[in-house]
SEPADREN-561268 format. One record per residue: y, z, x of N, C-alpha, C in turn; residue number from 1. Coordinates in nm, 2 decimals, padded with zeros to 4 digits. Atoms other than C-alpha are relative to their C-alpha. Layout:
# SEPADREN-561268
{site {Y,Z,X},{Y,Z,X},{Y,Z,X},NUM}
...
***
This chain:
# SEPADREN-561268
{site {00.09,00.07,00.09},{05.96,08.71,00.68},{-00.15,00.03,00.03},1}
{site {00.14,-00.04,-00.04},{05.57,08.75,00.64},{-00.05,-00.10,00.06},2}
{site {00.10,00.11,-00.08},{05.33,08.57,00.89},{-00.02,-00.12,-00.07},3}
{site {00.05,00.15,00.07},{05.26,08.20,00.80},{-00.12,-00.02,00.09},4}
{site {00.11,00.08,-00.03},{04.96,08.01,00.85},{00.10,-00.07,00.14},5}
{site {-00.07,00.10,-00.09},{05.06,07.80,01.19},{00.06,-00.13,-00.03},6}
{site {-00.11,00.10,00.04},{05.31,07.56,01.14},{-00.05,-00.14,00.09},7}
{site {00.06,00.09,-00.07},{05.23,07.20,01.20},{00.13,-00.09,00.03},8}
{site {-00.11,00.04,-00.04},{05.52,07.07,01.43},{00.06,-00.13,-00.02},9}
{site {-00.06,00.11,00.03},{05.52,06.73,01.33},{00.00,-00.03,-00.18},10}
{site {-00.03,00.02,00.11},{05.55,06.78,00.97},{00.19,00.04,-00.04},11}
{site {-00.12,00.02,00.01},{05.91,06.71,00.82},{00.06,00.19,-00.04},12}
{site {-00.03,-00.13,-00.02},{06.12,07.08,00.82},{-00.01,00.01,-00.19},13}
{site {00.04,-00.07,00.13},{06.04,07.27,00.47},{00.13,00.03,-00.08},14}
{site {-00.15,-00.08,-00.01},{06.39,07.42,00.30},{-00.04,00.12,-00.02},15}
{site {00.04,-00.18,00.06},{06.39,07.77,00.22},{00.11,00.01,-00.13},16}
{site {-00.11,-00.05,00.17},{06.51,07.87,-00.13},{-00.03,00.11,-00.04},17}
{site {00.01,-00.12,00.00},{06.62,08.17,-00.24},{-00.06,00.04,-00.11},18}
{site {00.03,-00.10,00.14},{06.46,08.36,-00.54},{00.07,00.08,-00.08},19}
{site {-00.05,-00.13,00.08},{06.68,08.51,-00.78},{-00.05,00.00,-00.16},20}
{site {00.09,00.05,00.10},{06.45,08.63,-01.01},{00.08,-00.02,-00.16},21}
{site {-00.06,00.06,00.15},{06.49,08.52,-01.38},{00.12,-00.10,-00.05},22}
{site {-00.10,00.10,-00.01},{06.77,08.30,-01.30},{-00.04,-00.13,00.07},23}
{site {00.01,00.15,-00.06},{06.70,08.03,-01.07},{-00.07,00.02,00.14},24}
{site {00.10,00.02,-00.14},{06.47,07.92,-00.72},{00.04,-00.12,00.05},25}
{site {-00.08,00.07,-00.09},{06.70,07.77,-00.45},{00.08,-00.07,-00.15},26}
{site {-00.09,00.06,00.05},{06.89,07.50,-00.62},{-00.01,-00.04,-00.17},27}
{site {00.06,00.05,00.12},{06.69,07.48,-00.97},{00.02,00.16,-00.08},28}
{site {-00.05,-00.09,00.11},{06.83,07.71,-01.25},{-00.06,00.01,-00.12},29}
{site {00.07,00.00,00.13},{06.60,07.80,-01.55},{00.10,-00.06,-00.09},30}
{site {-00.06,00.07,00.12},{06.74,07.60,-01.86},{00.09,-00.13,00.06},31}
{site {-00.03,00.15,00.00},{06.81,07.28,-01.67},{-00.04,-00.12,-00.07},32}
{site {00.06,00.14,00.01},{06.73,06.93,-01.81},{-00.06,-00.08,00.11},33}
{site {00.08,00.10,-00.08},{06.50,06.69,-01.61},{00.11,-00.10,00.08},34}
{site {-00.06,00.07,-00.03},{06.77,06.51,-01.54},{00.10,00.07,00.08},35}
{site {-00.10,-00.13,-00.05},{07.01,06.83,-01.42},{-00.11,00.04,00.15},36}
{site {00.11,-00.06,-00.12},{06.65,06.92,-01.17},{00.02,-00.11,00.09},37}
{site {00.01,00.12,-00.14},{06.69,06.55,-01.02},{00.10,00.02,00.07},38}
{site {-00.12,00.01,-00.03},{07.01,06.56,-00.97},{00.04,00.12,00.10},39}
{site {00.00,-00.08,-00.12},{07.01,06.91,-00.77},{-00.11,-00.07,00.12},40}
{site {00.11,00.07,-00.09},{06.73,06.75,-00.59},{00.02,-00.15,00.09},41}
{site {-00.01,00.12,-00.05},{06.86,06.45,-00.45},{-00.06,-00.11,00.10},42}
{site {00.09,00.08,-00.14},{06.63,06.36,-00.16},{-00.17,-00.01,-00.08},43}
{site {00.08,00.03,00.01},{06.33,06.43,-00.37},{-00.04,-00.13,-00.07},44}
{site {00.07,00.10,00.09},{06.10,06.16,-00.52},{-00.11,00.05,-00.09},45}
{site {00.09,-00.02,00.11},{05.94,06.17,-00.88},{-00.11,-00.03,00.00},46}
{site {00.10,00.02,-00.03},{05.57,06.17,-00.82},{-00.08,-00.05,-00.13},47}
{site {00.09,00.01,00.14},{05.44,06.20,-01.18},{00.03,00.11,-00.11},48}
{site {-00.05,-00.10,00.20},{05.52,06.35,-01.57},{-00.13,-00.05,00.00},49}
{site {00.14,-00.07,00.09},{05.23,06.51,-01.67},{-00.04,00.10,-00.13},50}
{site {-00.05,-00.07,00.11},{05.15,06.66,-02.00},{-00.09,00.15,00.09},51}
{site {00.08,-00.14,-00.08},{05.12,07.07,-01.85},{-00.10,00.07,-00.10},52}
{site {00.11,-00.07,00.08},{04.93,07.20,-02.18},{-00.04,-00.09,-00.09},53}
{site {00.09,00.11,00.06},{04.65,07.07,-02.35},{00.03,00.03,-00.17},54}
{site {-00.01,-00.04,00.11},{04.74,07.27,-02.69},{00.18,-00.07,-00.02},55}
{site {-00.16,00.05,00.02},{05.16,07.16,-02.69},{00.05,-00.11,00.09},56}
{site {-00.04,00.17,-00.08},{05.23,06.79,-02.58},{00.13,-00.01,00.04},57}
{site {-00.16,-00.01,-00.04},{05.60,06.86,-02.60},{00.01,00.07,00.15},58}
{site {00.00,-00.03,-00.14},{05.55,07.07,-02.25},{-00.05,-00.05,00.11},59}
{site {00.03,00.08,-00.10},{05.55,06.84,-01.98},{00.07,00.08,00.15},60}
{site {-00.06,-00.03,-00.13},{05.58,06.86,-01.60},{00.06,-00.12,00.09},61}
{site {00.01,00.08,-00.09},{05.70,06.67,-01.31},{00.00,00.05,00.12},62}
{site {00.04,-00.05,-00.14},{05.57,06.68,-00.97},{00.10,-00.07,00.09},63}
{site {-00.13,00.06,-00.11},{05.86,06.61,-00.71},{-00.04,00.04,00.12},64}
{site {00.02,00.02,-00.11},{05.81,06.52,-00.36},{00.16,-00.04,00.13},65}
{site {-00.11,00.10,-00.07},{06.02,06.46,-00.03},{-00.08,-00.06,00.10},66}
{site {00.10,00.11,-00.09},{05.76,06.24,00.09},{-00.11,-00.07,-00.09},67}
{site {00.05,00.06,00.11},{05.58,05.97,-00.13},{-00.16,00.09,-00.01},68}
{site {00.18,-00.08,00.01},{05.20,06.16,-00.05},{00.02,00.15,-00.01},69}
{site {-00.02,-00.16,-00.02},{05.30,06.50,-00.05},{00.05,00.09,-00.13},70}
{site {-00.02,-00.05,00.10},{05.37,06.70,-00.35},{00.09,00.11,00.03},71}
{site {-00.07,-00.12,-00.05},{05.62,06.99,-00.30},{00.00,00.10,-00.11},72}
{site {-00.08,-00.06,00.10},{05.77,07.10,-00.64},{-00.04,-00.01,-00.10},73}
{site {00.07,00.00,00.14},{05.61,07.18,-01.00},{00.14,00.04,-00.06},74}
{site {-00.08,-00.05,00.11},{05.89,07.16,-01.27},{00.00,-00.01,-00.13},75}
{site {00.08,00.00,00.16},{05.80,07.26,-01.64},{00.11,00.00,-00.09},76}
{site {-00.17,00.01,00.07},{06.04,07.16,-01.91},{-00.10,00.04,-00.16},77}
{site {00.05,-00.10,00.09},{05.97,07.33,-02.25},{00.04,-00.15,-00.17},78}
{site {00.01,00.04,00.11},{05.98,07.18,-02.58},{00.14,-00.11,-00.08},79}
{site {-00.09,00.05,00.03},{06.34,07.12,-02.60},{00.05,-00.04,00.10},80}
{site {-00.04,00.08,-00.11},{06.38,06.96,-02.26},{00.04,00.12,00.10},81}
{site {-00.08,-00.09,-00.11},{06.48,07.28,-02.07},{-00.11,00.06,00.12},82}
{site {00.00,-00.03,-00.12},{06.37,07.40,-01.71},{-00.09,00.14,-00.09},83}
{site {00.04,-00.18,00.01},{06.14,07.73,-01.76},{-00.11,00.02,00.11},84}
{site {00.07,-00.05,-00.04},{05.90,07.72,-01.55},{00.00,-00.08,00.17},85}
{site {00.03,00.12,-00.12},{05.83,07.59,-01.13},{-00.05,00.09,00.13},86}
{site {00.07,00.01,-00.10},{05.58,07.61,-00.87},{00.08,-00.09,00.08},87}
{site {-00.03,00.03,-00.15},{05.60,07.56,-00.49},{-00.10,-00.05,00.05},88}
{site {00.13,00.04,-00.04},{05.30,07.34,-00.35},{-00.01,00.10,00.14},89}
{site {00.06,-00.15,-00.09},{05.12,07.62,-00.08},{00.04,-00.08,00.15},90}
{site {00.01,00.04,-00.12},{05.10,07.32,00.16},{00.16,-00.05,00.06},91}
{site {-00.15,00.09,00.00},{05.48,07.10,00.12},{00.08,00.08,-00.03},92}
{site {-00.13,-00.06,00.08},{05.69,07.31,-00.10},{00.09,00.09,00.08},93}
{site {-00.10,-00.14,-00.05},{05.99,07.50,-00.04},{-00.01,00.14,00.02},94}
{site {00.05,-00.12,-00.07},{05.96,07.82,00.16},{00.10,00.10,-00.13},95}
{site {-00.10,-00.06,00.11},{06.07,08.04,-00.14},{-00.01,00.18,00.05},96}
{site {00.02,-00.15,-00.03},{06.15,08.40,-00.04},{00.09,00.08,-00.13},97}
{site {-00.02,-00.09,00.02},{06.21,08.70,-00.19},{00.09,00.14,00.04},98}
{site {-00.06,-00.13,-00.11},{06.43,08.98,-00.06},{-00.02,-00.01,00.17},99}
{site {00.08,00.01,-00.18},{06.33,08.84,00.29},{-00.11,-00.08,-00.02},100}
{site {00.16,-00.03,00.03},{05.97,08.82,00.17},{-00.04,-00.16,-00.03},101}
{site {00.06,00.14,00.01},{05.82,08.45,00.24},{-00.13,00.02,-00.14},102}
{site {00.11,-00.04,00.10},{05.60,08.40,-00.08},{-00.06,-00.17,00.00},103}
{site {00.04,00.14,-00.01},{05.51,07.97,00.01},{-00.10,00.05,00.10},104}
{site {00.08,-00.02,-00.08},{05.21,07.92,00.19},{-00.05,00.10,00.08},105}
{site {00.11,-00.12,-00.06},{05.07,08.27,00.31},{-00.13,00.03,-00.05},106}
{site {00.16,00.00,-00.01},{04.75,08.38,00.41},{00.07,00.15,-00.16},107}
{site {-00.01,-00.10,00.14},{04.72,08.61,00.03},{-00.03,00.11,00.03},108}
{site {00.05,-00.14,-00.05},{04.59,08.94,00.20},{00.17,00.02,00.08},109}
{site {-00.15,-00.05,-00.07},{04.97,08.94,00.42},{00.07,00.00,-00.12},110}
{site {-00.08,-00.01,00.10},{05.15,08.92,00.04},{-00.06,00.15,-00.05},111}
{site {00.13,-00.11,00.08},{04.86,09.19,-00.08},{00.11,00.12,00.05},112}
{site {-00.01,-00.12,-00.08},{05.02,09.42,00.21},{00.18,00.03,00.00},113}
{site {-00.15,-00.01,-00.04},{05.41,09.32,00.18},{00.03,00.03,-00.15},114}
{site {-00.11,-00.02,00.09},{05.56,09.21,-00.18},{-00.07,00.07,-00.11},115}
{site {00.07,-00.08,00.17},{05.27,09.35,-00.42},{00.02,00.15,00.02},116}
{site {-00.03,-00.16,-00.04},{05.34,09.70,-00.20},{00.14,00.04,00.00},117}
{site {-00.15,00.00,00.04},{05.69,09.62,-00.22},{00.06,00.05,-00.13},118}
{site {-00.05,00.00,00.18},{05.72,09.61,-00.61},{-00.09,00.05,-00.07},119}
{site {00.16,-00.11,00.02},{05.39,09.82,-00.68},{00.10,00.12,-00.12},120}
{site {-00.05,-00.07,00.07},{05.65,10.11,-00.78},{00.10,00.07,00.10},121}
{site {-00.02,-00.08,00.12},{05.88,10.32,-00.95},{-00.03,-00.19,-00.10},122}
{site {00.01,00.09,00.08},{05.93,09.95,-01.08},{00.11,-00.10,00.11},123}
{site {00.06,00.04,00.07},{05.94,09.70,-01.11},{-00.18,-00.03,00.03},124}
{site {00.16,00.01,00.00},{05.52,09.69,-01.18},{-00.05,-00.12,00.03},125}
{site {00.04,00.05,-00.02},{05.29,09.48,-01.03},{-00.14,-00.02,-00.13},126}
{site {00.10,00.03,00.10},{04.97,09.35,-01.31},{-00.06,-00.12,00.06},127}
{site {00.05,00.13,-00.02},{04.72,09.13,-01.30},{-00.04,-00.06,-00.14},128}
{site {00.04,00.05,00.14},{04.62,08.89,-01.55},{-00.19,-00.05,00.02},129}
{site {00.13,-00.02,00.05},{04.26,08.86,-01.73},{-00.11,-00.06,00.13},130}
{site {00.06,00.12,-00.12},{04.16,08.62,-01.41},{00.00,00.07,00.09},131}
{site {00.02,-00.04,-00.16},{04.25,08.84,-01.13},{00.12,-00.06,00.11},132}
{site {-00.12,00.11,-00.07},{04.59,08.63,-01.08},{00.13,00.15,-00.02},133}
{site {-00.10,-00.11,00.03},{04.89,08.89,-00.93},{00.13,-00.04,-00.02},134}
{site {-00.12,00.06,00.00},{05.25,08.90,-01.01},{00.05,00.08,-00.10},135}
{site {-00.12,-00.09,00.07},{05.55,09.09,-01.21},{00.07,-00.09,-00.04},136}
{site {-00.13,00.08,00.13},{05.68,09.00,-01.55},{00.13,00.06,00.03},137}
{site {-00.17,00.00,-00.03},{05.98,09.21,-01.47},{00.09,-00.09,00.08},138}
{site {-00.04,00.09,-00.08},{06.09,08.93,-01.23},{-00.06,-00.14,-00.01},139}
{site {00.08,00.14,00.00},{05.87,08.64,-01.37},{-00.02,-00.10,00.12},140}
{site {00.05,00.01,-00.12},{05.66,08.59,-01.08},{-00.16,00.03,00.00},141}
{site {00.16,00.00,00.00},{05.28,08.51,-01.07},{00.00,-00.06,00.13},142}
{site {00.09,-00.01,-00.07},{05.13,08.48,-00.74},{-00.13,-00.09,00.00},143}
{site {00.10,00.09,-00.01},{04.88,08.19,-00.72},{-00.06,-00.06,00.15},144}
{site {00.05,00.00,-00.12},{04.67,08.07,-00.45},{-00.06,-00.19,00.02},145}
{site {00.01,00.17,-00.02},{04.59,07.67,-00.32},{-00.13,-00.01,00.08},146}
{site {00.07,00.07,-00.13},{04.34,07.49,-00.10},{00.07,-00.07,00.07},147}
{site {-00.06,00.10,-00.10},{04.44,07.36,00.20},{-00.01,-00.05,00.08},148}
{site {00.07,00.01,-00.11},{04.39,07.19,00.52},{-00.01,00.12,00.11},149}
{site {-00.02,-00.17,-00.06},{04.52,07.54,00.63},{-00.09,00.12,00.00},150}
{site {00.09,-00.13,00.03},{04.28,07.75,00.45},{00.05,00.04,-00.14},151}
{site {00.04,-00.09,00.12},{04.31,07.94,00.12},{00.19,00.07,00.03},152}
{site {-00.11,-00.11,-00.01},{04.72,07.99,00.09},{00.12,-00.03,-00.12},153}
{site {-00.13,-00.01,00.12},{05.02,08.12,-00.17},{00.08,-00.06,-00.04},154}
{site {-00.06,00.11,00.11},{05.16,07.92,-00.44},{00.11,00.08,-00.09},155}
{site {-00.05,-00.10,00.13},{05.45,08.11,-00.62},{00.02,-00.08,-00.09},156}
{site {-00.02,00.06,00.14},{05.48,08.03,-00.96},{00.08,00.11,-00.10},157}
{site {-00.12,-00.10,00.02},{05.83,08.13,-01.13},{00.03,-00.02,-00.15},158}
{site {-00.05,00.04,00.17},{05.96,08.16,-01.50},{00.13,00.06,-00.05},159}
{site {-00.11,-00.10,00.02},{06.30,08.25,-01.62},{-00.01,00.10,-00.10},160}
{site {-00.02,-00.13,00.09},{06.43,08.51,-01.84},{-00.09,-00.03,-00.10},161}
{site {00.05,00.01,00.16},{06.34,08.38,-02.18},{-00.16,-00.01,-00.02},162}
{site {00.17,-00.02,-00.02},{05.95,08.34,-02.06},{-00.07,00.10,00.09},163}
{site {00.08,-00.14,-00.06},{05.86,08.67,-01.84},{-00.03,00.05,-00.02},164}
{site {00.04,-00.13,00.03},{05.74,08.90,-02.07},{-00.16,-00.10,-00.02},165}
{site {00.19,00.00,00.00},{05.32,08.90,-02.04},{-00.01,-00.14,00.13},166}
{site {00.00,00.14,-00.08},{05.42,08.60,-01.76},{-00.17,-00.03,00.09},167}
{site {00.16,-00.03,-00.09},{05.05,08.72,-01.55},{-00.08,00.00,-00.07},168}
{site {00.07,-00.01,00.11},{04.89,08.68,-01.87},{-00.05,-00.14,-00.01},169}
{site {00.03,00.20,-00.01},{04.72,08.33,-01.82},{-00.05,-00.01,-00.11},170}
{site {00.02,00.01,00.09},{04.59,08.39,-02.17},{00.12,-00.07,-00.12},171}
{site {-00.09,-00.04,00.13},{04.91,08.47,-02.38},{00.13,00.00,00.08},172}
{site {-00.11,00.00,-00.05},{05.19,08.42,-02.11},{00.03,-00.14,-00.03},173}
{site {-00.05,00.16,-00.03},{05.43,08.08,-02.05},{-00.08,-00.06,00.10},174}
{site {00.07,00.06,-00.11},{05.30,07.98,-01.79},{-00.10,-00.14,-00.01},175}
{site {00.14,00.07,00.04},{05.12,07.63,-01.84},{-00.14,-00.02,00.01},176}
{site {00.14,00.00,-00.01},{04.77,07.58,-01.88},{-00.01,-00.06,00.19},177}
{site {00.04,00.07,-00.16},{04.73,07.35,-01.55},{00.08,00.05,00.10},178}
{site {00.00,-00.10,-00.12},{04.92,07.60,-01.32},{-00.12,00.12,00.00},179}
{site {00.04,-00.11,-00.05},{04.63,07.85,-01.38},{-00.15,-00.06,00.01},180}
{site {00.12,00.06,-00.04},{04.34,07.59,-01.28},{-00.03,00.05,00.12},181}
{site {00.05,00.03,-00.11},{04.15,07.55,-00.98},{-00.05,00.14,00.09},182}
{site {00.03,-00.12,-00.05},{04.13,07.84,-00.70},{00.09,00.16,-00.06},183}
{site {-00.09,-00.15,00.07},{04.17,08.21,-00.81},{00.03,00.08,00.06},184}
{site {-00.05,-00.04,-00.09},{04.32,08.45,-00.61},{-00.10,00.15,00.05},185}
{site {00.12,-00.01,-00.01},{03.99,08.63,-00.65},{-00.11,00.00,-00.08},186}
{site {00.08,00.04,00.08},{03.69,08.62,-00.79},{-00.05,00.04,-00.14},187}
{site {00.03,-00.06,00.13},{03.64,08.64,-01.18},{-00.13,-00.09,-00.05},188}
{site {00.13,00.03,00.09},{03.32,08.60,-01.39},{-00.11,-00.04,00.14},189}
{site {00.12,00.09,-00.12},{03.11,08.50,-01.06},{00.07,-00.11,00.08},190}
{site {-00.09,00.10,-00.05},{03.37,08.23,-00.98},{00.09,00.02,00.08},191}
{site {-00.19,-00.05,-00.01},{03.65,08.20,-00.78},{00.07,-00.18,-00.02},192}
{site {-00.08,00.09,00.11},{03.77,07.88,-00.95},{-00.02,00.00,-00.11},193}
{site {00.00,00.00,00.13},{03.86,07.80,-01.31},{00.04,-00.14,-00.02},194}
{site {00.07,-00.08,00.02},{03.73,07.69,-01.48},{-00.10,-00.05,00.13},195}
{site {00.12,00.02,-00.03},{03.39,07.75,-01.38},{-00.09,-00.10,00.05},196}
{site {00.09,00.08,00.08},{03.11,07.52,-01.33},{-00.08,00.02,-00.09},197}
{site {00.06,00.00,00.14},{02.96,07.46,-01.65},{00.02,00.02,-00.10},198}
{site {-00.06,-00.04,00.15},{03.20,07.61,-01.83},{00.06,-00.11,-00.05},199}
{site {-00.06,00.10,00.11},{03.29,07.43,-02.17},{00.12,00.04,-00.05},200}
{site {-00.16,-00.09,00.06},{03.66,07.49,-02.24},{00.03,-00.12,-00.11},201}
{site {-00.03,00.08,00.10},{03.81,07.36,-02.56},{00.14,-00.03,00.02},202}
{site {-00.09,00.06,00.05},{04.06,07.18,-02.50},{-00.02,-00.13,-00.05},203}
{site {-00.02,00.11,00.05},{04.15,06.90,-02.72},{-00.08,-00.18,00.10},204}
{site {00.06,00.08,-00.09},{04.00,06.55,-02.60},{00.12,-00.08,00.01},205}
{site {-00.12,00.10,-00.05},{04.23,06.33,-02.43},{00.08,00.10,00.09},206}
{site {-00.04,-00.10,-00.15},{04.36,06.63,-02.20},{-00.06,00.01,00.13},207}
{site {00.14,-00.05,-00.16},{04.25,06.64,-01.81},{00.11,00.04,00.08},208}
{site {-00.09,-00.01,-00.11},{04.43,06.80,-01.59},{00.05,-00.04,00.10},209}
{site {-00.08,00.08,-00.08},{04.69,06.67,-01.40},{-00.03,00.00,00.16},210}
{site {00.03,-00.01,-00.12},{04.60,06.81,-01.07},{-00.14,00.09,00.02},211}
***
């Protein structure tokens, strides 16, 4: 697996889940119900239903924890209640690998050198989206990046089949609006958060992002 940030020995043990892409991440299967995600989840606790985009109300998230302060698990349920979309918090979440390939909490220069050189080519292709955020719709898999008390480390963010195509496309992919906030995996327009300061984004009033 790739280098991690140093491990903090008195925090509770992580699970590892496996990645298979476009199907499912560890125990959570694209096109579950909220109630089908609890239920594989048994130890976690519901932290908060949040609405994930500021343009479609019907797509909500909930943030699941296995510790009341801690956040672990982003799961996005789509319009007709089904499973499509879930994040891994950089700092709590489940150690989600890859072929081997740790993609939770790494320093983003050890991912640069393993899974984007890994899947670079014949195929499946690596893209970035308009921001500078990496990751392969063939596998619906974006590449995001956190703050932490660690430092600056990897957030995967996964989508099944029916949402991969343009998935790195934080414009025009699935992917909810409030997974492609905050830090950026480098720096676009002068920034390396989004938005900006000072920038005026239109979303609707009564939207703030959840996290």
């Amino acid at each position: 697996m790739a280098p991690r940030a140093e491990e903090n020995t008195t925090e509770p043990v992580r699970p590892v889940w496996v990645l298979t892409p476009l199907e499912s991440v560890g125990p959570l299967h694209f096109g579950m119900s909220a109630d089908e995600v609890r239920a594989a989840l048994p130890d976690a606790l519901e932290l908060n239903r949040f609405s994930a985009e500021p343009f479609y109300p019907d797509i909500y998230g909930l943030q699941l924890g296995f510790h009341p302060t801690a956040p672990a698990v982003y799961s996005y349920f789509n319009g007709v209640g089904r499973l499509f979309c879930v994040a891994a918090d950089a700092a709590h979440g489940p150690r989600v690998t890859l072929d081997g390939l740790e993609l939770t909490g790494v320093v983003p220069a050890v991912l640069e050198e393993t899974v984007l050189d890994l899947y670079s080519s014949p195929a499946p292709r690596v893209s970035y989206g308009p921001r500078g955020n990496p990751g392969i719709n063939d596998i619906g898999m974006v590449l995001r990046v956190q703050d932490t008390a660690k430092g600056v480390l990897t957030r995967p963010v996964l989508v099944g089949r029916e949402w991969a195509d343009r998935c790195t496309d934080d414009w025009e992919g699935s992917i909810p609006e409030c997974e492609w906030l905050g830090r950026q995996w480098c720096v676009y327009n002068g920034s390396d958060v989004w938005p900006p300061p000072g920038y005026a984004t239109n979303w609707p009033p009564g939207w703030n992002p959840p996290f």
